[in-house]
N, CA, C and O atoms as a GROMACS GRO file, in nm:
protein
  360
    1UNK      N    1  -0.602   0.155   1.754
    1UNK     CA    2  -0.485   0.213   1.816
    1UNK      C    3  -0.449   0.340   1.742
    1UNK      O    4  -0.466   0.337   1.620
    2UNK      N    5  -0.392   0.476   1.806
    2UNK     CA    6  -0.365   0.564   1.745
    2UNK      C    7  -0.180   0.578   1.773
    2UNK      O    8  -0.120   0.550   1.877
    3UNK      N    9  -0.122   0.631   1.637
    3UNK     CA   10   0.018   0.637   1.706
    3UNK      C   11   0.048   0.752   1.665
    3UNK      O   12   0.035   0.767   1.543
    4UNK      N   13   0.089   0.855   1.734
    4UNK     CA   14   0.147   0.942   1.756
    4UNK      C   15   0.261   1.001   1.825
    4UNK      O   16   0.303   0.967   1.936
    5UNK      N   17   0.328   1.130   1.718
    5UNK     CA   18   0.461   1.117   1.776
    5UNK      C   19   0.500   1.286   1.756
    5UNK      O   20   0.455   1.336   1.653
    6UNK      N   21   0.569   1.362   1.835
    6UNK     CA   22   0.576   1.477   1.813
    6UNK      C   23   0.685   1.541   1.725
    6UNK      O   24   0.783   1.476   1.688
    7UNK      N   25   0.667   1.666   1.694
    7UNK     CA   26   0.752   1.712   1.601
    7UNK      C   27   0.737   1.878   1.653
    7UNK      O   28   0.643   1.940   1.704
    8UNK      N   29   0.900   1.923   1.605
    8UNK     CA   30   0.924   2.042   1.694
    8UNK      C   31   0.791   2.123   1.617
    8UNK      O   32   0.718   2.076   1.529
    9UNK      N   33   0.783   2.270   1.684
    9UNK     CA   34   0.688   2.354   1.628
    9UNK      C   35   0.700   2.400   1.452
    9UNK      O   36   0.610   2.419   1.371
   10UNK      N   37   0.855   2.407   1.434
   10UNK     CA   38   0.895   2.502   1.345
   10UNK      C   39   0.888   2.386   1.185
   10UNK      O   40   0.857   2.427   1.073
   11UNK      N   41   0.917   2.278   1.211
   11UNK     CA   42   0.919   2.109   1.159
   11UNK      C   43   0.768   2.136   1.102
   11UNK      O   44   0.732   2.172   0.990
   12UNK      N   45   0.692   2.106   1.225
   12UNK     CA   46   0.528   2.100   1.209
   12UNK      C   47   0.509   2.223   1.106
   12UNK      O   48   0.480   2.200   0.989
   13UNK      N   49   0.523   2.321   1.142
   13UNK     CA   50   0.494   2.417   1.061
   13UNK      C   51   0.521   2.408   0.907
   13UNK      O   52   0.450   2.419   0.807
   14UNK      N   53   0.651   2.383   0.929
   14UNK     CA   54   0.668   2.361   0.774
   14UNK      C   55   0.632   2.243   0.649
   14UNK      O   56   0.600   2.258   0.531
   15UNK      N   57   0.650   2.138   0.720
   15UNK     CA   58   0.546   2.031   0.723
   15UNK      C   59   0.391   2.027   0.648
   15UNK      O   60   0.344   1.961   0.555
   16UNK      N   61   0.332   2.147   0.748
   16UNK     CA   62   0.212   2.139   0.795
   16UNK      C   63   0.158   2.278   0.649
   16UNK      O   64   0.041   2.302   0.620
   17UNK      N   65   0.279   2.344   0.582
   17UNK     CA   66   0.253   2.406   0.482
   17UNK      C   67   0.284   2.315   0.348
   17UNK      O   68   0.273   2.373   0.239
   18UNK      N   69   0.307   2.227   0.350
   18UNK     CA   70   0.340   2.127   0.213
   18UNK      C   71   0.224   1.990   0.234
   18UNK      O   72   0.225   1.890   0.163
   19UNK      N   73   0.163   2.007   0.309
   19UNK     CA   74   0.083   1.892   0.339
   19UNK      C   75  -0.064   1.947   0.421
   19UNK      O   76  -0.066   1.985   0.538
   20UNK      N   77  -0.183   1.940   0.333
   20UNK     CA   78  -0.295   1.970   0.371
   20UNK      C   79  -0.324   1.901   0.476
   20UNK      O   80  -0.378   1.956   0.572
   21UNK      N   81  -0.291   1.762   0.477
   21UNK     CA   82  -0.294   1.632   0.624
   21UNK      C   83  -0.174   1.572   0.630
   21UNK      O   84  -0.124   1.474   0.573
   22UNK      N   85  -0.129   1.669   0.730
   22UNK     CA   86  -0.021   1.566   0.786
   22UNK      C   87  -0.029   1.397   0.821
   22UNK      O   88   0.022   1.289   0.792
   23UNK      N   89  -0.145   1.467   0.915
   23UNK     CA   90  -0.151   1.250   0.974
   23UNK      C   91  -0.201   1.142   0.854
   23UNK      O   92  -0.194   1.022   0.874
   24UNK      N   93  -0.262   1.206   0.701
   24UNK     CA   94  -0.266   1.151   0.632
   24UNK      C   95  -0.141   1.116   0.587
   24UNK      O   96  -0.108   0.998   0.574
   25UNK      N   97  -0.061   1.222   0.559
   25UNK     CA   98   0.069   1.229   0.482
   25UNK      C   99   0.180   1.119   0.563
   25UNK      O  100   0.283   1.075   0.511
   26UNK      N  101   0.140   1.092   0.679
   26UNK     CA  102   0.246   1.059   0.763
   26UNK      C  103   0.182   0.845   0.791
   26UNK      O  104   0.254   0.756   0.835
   27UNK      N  105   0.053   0.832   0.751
   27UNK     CA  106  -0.023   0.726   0.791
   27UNK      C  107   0.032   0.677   0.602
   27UNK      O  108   0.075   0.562   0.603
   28UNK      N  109   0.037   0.736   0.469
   28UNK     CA  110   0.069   0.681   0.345
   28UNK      C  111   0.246   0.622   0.373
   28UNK      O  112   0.293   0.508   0.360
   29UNK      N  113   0.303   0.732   0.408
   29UNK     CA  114   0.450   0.647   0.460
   29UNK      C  115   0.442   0.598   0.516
   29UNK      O  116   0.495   0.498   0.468
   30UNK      N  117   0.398   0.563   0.644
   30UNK     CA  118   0.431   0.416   0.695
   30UNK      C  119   0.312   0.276   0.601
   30UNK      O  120   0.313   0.158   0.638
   31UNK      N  121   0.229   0.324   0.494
   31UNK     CA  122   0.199   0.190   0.448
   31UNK      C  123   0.306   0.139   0.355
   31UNK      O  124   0.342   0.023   0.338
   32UNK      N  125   0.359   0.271   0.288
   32UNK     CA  126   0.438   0.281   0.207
   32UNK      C  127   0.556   0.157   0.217
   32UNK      O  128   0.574   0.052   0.156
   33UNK      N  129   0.632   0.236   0.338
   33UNK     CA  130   0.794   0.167   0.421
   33UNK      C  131   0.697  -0.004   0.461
   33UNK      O  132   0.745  -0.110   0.423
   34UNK      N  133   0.594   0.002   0.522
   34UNK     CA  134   0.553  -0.156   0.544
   34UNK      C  135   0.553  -0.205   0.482
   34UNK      O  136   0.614  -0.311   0.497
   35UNK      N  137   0.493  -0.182   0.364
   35UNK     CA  138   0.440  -0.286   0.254
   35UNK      C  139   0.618  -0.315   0.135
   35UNK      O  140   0.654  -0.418   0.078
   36UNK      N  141   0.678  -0.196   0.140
   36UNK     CA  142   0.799  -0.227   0.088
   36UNK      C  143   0.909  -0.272   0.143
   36UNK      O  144   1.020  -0.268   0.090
   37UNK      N  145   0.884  -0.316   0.247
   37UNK     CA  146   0.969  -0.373   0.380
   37UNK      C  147   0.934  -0.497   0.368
   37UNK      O  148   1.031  -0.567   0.396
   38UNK      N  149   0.824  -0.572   0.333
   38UNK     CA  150   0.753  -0.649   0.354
   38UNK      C  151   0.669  -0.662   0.485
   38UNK      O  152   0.630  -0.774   0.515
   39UNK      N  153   0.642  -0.571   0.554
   39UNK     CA  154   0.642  -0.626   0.681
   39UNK      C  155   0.441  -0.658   0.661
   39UNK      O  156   0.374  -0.741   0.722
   40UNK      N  157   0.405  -0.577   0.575
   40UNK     CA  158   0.239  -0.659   0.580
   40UNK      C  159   0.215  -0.661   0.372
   40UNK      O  160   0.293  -0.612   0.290
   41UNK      N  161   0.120  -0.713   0.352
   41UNK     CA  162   0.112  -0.707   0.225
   41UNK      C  163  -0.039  -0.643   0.207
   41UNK      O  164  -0.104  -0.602   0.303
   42UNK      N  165  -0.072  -0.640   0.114
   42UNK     CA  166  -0.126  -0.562  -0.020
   42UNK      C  167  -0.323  -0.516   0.112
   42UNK      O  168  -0.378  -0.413   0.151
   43UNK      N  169  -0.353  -0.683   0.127
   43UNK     CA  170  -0.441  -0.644   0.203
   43UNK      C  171  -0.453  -0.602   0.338
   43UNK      O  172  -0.565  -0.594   0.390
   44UNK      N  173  -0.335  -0.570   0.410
   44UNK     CA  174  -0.307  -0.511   0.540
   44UNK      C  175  -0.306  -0.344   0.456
   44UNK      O  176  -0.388  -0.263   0.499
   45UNK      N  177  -0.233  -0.309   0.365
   45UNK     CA  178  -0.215  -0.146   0.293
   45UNK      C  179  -0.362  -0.145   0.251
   45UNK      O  180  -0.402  -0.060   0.331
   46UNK      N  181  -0.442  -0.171   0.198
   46UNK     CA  182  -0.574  -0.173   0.176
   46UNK      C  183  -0.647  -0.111   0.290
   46UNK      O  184  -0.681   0.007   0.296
   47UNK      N  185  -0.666  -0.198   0.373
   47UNK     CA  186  -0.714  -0.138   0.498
   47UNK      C  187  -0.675  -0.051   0.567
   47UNK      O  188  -0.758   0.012   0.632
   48UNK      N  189  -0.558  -0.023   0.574
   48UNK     CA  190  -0.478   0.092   0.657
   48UNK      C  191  -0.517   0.231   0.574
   48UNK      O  192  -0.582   0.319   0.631
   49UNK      N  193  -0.479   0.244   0.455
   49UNK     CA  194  -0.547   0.340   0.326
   49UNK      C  195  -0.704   0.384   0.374
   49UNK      O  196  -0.726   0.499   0.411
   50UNK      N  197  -0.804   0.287   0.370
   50UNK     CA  198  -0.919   0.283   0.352
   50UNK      C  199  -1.014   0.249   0.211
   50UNK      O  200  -1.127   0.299   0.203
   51UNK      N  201  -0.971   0.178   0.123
   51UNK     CA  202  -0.994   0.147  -0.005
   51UNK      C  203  -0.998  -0.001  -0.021
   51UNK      O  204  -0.951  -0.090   0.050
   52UNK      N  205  -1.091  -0.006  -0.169
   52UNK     CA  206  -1.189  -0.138  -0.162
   52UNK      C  207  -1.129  -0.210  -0.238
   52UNK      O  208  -1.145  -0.328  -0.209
   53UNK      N  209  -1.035  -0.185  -0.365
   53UNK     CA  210  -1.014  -0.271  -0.376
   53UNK      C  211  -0.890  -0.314  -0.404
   53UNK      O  212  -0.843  -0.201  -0.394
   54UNK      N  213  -0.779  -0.392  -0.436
   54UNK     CA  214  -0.655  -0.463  -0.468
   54UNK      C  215  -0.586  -0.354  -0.590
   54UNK      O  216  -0.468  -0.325  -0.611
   55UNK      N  217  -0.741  -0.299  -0.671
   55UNK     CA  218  -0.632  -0.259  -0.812
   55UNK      C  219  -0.595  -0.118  -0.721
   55UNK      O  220  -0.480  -0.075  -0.730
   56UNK      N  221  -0.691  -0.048  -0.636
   56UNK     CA  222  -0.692   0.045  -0.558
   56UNK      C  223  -0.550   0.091  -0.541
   56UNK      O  224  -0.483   0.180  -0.594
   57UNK      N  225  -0.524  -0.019  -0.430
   57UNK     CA  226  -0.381  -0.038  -0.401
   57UNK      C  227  -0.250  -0.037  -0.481
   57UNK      O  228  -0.143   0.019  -0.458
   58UNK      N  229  -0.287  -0.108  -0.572
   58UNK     CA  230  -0.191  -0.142  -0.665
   58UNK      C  231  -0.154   0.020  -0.698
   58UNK      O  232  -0.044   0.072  -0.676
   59UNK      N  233  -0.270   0.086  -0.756
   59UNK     CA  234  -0.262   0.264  -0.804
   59UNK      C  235  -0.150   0.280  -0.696
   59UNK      O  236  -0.036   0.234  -0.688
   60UNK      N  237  -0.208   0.346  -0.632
   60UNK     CA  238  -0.124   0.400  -0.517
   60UNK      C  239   0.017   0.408  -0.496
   60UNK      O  240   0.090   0.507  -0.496
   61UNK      N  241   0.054   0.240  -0.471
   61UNK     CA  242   0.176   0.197  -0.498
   61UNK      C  243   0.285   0.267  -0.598
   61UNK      O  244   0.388   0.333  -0.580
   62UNK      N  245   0.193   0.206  -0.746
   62UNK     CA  246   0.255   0.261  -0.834
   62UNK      C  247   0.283   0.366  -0.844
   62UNK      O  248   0.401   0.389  -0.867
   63UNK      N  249   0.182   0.487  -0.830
   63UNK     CA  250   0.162   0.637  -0.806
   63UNK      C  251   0.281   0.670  -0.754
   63UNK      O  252   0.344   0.756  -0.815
   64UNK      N  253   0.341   0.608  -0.629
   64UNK     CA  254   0.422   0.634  -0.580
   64UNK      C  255   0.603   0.534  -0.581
   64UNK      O  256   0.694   0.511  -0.502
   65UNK      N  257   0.570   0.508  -0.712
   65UNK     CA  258   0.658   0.416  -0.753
   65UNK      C  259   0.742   0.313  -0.681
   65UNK      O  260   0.860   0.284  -0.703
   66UNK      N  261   0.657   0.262  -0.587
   66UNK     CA  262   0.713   0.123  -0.501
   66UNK      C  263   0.690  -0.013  -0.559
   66UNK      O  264   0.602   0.017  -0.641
   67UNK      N  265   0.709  -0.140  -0.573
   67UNK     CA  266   0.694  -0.205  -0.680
   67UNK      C  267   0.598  -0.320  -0.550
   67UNK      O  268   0.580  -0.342  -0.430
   68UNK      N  269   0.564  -0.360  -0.686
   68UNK     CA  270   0.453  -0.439  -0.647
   68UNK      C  271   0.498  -0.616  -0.603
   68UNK      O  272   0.537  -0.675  -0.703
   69UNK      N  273   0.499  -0.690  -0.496
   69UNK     CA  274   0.554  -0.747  -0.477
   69UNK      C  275   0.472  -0.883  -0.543
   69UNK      O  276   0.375  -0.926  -0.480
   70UNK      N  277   0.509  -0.945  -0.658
   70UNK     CA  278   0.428  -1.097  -0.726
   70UNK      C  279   0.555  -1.180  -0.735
   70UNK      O  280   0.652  -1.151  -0.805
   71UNK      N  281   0.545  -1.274  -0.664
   71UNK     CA  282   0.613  -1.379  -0.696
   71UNK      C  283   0.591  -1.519  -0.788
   71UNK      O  284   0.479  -1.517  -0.839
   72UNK      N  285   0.672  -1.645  -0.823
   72UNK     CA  286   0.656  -1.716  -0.914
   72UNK      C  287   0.516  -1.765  -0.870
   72UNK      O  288   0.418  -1.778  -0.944
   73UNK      N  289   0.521  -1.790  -0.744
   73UNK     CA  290   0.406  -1.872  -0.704
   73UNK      C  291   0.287  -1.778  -0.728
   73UNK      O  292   0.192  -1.832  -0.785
   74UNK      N  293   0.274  -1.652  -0.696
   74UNK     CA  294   0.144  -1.606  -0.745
   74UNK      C  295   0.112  -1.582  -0.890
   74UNK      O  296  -0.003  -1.590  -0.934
   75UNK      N  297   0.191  -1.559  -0.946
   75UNK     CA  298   0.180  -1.588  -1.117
   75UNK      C  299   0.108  -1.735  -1.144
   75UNK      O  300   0.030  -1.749  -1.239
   76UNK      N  301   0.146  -1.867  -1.032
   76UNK     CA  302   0.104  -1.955  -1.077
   76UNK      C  303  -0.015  -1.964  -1.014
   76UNK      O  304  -0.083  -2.033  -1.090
   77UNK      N  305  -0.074  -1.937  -0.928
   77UNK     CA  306  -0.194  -1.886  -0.886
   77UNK      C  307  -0.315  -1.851  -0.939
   77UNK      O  308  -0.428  -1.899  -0.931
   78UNK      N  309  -0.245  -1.716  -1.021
   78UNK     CA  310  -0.259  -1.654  -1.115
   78UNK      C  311  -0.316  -1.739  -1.260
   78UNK      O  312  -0.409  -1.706  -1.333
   79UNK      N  313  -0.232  -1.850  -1.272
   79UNK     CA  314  -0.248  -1.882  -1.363
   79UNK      C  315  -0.348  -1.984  -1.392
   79UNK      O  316  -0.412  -1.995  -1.497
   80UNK      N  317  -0.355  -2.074  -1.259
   80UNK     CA  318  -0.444  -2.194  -1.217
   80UNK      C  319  -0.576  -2.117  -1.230
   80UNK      O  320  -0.649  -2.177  -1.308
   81UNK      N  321  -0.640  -1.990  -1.174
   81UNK     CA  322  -0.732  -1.945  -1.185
   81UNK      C  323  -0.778  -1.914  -1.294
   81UNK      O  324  -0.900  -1.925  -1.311
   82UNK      N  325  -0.699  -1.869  -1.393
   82UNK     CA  326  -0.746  -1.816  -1.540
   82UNK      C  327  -0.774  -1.952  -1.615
   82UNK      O  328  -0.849  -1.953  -1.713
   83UNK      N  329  -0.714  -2.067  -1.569
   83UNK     CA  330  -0.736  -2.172  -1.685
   83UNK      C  331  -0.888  -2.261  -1.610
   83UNK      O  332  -0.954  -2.350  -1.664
   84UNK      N  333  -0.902  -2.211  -1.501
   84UNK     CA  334  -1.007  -2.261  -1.430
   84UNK      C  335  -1.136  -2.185  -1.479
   84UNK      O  336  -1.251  -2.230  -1.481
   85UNK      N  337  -1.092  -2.050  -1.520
   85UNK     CA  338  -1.222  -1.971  -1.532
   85UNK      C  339  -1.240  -1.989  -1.701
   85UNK      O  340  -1.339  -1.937  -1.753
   86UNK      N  341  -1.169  -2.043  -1.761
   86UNK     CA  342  -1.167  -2.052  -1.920
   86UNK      C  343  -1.210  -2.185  -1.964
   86UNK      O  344  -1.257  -2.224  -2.071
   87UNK      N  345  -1.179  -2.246  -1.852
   87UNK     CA  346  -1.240  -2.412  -1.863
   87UNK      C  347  -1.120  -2.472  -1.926
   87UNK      O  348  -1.139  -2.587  -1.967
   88UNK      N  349  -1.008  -2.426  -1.943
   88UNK     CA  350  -0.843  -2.467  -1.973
   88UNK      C  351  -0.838  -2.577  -1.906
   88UNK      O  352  -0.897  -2.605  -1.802
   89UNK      N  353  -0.730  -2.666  -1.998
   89UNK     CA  354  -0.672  -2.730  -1.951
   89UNK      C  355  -0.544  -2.737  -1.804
   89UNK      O  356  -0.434  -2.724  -1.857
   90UNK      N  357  -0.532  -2.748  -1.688
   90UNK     CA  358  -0.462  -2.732  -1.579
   90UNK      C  359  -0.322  -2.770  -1.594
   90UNK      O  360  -0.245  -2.760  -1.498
   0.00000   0.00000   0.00000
C-alpha cells in the first residue's frame, strides 16, 4: 500500500530544502508516532524502516530519543533466556 498526502507547493518546497527525502523523512515519523503510540512494536518499525536487525531499531529509536518500550515481563523473558543459555538455575 502506498499513502500519500499532499502539501501546498510553498510547504513542499521548503520541506523539500531541509530534507534530501521527504517520503523518507515523512515514512521515519510515522514509525516514530506508531511505535511511541504503541500502536505496532519494535518488529512492525523494523520492517517499515527496512533493517535487519532489533539492535538496528533500537539505534534509531534512540537516535531519535523515543524510549524503548521493555516491560517487567520482558525483562523476565529476558531473563529465563540468559539462565537457559548459561545452564542457570530457573
Amino acid at each position: 500500500m502506498a499513502i500519500s498526502f499532499n502539501l501546498p507547493p510553498d510547504v513542499e518546497n521548503d520541506l523539500a530544502a531541509r530534507w534530501s527525502d521527504l517520503g523518507q523523512a515523512a515514512k521515519e515519523a510515522f514509525v516514530i508516532e506508531g511505535y511511541r503510540t504503541r500502536k505496532f512494536g519494535i518488529g512492525t518499525a523494523r520492517r517499515l524502516l527496512g533493517l535487519e536487525t532489533r539492535s538496528e531499531v533500537e539505534r534509531f529509536l534512540f537516535d531519535r530519543d523515543v524510549p524503548i518500550h521493555y516491560s517487567v515481563d520482558d525483562l523476565e523473558g529476558d531473563r529465563q533466556t540468559l539462565a537457559r543459555l548459561l545452564g542457570g538455575d530457573d
